[in-house]
Structures are given as C-alpha cells and as structure tokens.
Backbone as CSV, one residue per row, in Angstrom:
resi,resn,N_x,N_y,N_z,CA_x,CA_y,CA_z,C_x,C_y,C_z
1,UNK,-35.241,-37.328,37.703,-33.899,-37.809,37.863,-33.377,-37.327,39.211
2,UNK,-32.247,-38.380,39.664,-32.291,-37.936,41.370,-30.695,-37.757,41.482
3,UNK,-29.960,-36.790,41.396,-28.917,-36.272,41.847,-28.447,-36.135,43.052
4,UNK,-27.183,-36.852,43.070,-26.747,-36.714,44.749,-26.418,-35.389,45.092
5,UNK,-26.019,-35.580,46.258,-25.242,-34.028,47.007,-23.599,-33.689,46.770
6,UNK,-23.262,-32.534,46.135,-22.529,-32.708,46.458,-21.282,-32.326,47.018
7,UNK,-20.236,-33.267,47.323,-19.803,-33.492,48.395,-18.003,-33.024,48.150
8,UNK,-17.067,-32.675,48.869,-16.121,-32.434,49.051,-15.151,-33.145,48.080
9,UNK,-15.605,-34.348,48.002,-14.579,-35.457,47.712,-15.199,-35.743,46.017
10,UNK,-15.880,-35.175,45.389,-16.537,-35.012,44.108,-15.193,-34.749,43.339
11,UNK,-15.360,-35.267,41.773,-13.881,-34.901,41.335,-14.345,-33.852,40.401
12,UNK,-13.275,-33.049,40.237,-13.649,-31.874,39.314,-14.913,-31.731,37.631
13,UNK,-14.395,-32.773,37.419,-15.174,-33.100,36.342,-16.586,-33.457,36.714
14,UNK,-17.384,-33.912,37.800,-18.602,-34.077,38.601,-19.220,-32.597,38.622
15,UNK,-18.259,-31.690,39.500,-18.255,-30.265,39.600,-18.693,-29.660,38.422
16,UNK,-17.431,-29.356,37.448,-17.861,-29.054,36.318,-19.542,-29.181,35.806
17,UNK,-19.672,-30.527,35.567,-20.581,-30.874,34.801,-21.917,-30.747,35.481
18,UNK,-21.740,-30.451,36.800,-22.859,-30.567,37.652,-23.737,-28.330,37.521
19,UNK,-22.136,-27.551,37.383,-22.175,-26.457,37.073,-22.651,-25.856,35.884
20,UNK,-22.309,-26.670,34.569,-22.634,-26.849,33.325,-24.337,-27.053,33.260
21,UNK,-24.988,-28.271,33.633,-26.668,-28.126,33.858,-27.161,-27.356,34.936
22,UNK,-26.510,-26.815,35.958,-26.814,-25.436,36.458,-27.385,-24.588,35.600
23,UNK,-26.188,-23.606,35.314,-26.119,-22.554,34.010,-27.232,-22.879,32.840
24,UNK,-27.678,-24.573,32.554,-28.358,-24.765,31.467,-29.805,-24.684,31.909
25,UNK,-29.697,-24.364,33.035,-31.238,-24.339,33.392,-31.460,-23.111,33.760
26,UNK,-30.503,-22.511,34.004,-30.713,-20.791,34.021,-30.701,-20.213,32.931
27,UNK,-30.188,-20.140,32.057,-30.192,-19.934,30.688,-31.620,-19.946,30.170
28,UNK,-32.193,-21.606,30.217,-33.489,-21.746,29.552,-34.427,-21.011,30.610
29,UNK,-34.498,-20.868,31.523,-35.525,-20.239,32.456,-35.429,-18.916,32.092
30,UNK,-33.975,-18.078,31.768,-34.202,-16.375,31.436,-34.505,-16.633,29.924
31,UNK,-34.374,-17.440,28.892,-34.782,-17.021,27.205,-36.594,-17.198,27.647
32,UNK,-36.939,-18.184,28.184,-38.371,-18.274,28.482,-39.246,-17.076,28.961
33,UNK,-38.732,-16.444,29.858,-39.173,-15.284,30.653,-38.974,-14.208,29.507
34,UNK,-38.258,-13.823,28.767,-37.856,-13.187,27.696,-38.457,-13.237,27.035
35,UNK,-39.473,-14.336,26.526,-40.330,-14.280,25.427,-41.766,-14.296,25.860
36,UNK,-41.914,-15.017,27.140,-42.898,-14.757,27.368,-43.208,-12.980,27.732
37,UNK,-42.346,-12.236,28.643,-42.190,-10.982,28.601,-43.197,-10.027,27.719
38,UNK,-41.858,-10.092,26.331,-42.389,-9.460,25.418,-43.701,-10.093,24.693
39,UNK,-44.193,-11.179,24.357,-45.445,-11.613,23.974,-46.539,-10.949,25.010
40,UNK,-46.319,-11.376,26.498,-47.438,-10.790,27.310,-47.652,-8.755,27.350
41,UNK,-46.343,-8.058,27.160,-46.449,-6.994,26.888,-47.447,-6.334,25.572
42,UNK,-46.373,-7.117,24.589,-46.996,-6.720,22.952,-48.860,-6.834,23.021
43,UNK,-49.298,-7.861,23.438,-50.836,-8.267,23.257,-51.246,-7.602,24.483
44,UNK,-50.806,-6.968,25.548,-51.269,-6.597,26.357,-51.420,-5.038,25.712
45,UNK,-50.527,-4.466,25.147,-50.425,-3.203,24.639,-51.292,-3.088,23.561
46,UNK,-51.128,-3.688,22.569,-52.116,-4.215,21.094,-53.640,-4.851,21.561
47,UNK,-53.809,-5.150,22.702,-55.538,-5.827,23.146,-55.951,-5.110,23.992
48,UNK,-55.219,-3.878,24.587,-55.718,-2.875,25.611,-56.251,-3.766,26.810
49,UNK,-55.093,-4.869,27.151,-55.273,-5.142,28.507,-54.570,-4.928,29.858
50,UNK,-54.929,-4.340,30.798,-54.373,-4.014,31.756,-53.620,-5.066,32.611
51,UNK,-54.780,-6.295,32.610,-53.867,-7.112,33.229,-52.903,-7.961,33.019
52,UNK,-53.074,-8.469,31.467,-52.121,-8.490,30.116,-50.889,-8.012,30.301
53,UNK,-50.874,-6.555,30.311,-49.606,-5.745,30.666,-48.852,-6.106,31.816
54,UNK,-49.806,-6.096,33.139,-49.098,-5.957,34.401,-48.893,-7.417,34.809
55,UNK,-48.950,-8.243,33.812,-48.233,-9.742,33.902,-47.378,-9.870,33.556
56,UNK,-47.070,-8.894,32.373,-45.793,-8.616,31.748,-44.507,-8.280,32.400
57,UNK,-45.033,-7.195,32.914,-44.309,-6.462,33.495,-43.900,-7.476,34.766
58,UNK,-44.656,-8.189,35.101,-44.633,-9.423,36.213,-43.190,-10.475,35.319
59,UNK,-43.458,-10.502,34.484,-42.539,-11.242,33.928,-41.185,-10.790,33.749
60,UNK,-41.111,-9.740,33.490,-40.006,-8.872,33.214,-39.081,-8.659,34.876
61,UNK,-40.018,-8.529,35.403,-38.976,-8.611,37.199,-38.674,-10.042,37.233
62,UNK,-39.095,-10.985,36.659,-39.090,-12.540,36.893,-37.316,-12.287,36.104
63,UNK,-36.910,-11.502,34.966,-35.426,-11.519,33.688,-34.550,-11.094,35.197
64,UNK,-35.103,-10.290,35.736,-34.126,-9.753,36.457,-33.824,-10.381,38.017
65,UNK,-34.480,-11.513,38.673,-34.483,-12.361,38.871,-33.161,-13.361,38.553
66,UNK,-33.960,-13.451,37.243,-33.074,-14.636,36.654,-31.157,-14.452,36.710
67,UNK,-31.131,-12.962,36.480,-30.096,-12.086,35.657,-29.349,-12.568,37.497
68,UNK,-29.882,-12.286,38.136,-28.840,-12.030,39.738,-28.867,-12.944,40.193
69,UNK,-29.578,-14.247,39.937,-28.951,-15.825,39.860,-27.954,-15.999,39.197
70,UNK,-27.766,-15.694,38.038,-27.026,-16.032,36.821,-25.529,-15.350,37.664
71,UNK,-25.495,-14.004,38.394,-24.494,-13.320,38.640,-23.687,-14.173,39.499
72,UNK,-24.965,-14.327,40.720,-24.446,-15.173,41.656,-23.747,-16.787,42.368
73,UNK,-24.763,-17.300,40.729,-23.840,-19.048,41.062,-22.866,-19.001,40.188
C-alpha cells in the first residue's frame, strides 16, 4: 500500500490517523520482540545454547530499541 507524504496542508484527522498506524506498528514490532525474546532465551537456557542465548539477548536490545522509538514519535 502506497501512502503519500505528508504535507502541511493534511487535515488533522489524516494526521491523527496516519499517527494511530504509526503507534500500531510499533506496538506490534515491540509485543513480537517480546516474545520472541523470551522464547529465544528460555530454549537457549533449557537447550544449553550459547548462541540461542546471545540471540536473545540480541533480541532483547532490539525491546529497547523499540521502547525509544515509541518515546520519540
């Protein structure tokens, strides 16, 4: 789907709603990272894998990431 730019002269309700699937895609991108997180931790911890873990942990800087987007738009 191809979304314009936008532009000064946008009416609030454009804004809004354009802010609204913002937020909805940040939202689903940090619950995702969140579960993947803890799944890649848990089996990494429970299967004694190292690299298992340190994907995890890869994932887990990905929440916090997410978290200082979320602050910032």
């Amino acid at each position: 789907m191809d979304y314009p730019e936008l532009t000064s002269s946008d009416s609030p309700q454009m804004r809004r709603e354009r802010e609204e699937r913002i937020q909805g895609i940040i939202n689903t991108g940090l619950v995702c990272n969140i579960f993947l997180a803890i799944i890649k931790v848990t089996f990494g911890i429970f299967g004694h894998s190292r690299a298992l873990l340190a994907d995890g942990v890869n994932s887990t800087s990905d929440i916090v990431y997410y978290i200082v987007v979320k602050i910032f738009t």
